[in-house]
N, C-alpha and C positions, 0 to 999 in steps of 0.2 A: 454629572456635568454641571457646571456653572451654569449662573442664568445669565447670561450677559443683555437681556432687554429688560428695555426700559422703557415708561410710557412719556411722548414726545407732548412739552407746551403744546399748547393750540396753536401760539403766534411761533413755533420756530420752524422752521425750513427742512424739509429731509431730504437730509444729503445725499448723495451716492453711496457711502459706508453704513450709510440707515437703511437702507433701499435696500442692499448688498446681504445684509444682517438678516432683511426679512427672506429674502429669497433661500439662503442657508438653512432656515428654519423653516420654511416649508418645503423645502428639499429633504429632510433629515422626515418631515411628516410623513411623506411618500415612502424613503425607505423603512417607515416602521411595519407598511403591509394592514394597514386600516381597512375596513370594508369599502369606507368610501374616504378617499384624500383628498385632499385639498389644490384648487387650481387658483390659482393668481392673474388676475390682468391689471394693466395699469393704461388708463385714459386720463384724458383732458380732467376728469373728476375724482381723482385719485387713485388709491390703489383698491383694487374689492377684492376678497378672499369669500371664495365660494364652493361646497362640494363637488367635486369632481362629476364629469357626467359621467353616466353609467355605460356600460357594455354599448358598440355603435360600429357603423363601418362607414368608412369615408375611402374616397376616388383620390390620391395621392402621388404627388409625382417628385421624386427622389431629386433633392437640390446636391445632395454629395453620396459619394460612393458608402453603403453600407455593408461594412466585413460582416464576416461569419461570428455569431454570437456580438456584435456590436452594441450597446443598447442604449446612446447620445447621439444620435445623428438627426439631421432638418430634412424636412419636407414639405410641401406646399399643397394647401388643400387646394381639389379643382373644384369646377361647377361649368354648368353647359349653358352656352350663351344661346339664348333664345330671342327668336323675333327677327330671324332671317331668314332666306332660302334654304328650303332644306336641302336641293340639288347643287347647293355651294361645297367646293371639295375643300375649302378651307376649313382647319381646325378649330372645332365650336368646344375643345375642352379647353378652358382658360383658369389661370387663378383666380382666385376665390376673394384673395385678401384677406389682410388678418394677419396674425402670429401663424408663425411656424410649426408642424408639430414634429413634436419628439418623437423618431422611431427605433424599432428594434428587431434583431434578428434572434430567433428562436430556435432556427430549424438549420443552423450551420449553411446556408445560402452565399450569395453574392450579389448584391443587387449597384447598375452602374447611375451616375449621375442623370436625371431623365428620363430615369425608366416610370410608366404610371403602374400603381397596383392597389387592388381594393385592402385596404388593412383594417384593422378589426384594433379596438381600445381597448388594453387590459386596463381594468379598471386597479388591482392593487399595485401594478408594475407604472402604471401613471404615464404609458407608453402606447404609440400604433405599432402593430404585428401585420407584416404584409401574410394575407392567407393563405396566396395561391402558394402552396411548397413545389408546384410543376416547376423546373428553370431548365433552361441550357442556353449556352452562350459557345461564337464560336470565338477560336482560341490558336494559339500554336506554342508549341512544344520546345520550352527554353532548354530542356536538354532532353538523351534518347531516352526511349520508354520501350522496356524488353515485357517481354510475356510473363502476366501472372504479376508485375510490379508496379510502380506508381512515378511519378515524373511532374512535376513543377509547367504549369500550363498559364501564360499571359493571356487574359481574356483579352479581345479585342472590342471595339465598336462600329456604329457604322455609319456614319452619318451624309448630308449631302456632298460634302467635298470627298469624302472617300474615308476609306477603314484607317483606325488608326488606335494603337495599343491604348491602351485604356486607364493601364499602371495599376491593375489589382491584378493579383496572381491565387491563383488556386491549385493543390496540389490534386491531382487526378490517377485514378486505377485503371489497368488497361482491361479493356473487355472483347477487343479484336482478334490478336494475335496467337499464334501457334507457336506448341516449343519451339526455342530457339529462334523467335525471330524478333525483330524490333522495331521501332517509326525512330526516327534519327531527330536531333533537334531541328526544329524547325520545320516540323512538315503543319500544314495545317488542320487543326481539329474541330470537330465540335465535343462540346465536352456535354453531361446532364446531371442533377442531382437527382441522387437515390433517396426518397423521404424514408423510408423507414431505417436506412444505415447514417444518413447523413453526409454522405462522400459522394466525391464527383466521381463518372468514370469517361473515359474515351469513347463515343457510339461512335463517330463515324471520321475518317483522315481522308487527305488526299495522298495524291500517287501511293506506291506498294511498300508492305513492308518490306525488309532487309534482313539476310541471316544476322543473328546476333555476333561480336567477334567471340 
């Protein structure tokens, strides 16, 4: 590979494509799998390049939707605001401030915009791993789902105005039904992941199945 750096006058300016340059290279550091990589921040006093901190867990609340095996997605560190009522039912988990962190999904998961989870920092992956592999979400069924097969499931959300599709989709196993019978698109589900398979399955719908045609 080309060495395309170069070391910058005292008196010149770094540019955005100077700036850009170094971020590429220590981007390229991280994927070589070093024991310990290199973290970058940039303030009012420059930029510092410093070894990555080690093994840690931090309280994390998901700013975008993170797919199955994902591993560039933002997140927002939290922290617990103290020096109030403790019998205040207001939420004392706030942002933290600061840069974003990087996460990633390990365990074929689905996690939605909002959601908080304890993740753990792979030190050679330069990434937060949410821990908890427990999930389910509920869902409903973009098309039928017969016994013994699998069917494409819209996770939903829930928020204070009311449920409303979410736009990640996961494909789901059925674990309810009897031969010959099936949930038709659109019945409502809860869907769970299996950590040791990776796959989601159907635990629980509303109203009855249906003979299969």
């Amino acid at each position: 590979m080309t060495n395309e750096h170069h070391k910058l006058p005292v008196d010149r300016h770094v540019s955005p494509a100077d700036f850009q340059m170094l971020v590429d290279a220590v981007a390229r550091l991280r994927i070589a799998g070093a024991s310990t990589t290199l973290e970058m921040h940039r303030s009012a006093l420059g930029t510092l390049l410093s070894p990555a901190a080690g093994a840690k867990l931090e309280l994390l609340e998901f700013s975008e939707q993170l797919e199955a095996f994902d591993t560039a997605k933002d997140a927002a560190r939290l922290t617990f605001r103290v020096g109030e009522e403790e019998d205040e039912e207001e939420d004392k988990w706030v942002e933290a401030g600061g840069a974003d962190r990087r996460v990633a999904d390990a365990q074929g998961a689905a996690y939605l915009a909002g959601e908080r989870r304890l993740c753990y920092f792979h030190p050679a992956a330069g990434r937060y791993v949410p821990v908890d592999a427990f999930q389910w979400h509920l869902g409903v069924l973009d098309e039928d789902l017969a016994a013994g097969g699998s069917a494409t499931v819209s996770l939903w959300q829930l928020h204070d105005i009311g449920p409303s599709d979410s736009g990640l989709d996961v494909t789901a196993c059925d674990w309810l039904l009897d031969d010959g019978q099936k949930l038709p698109a659109g019945t409502r589900v809860i869907v769970q992941l299996i950590a040791h398979s990776r796959k989601w399955i159907v635990t629980q719908a509303s109203g009855c199945s249906v003979d299969a045609e």
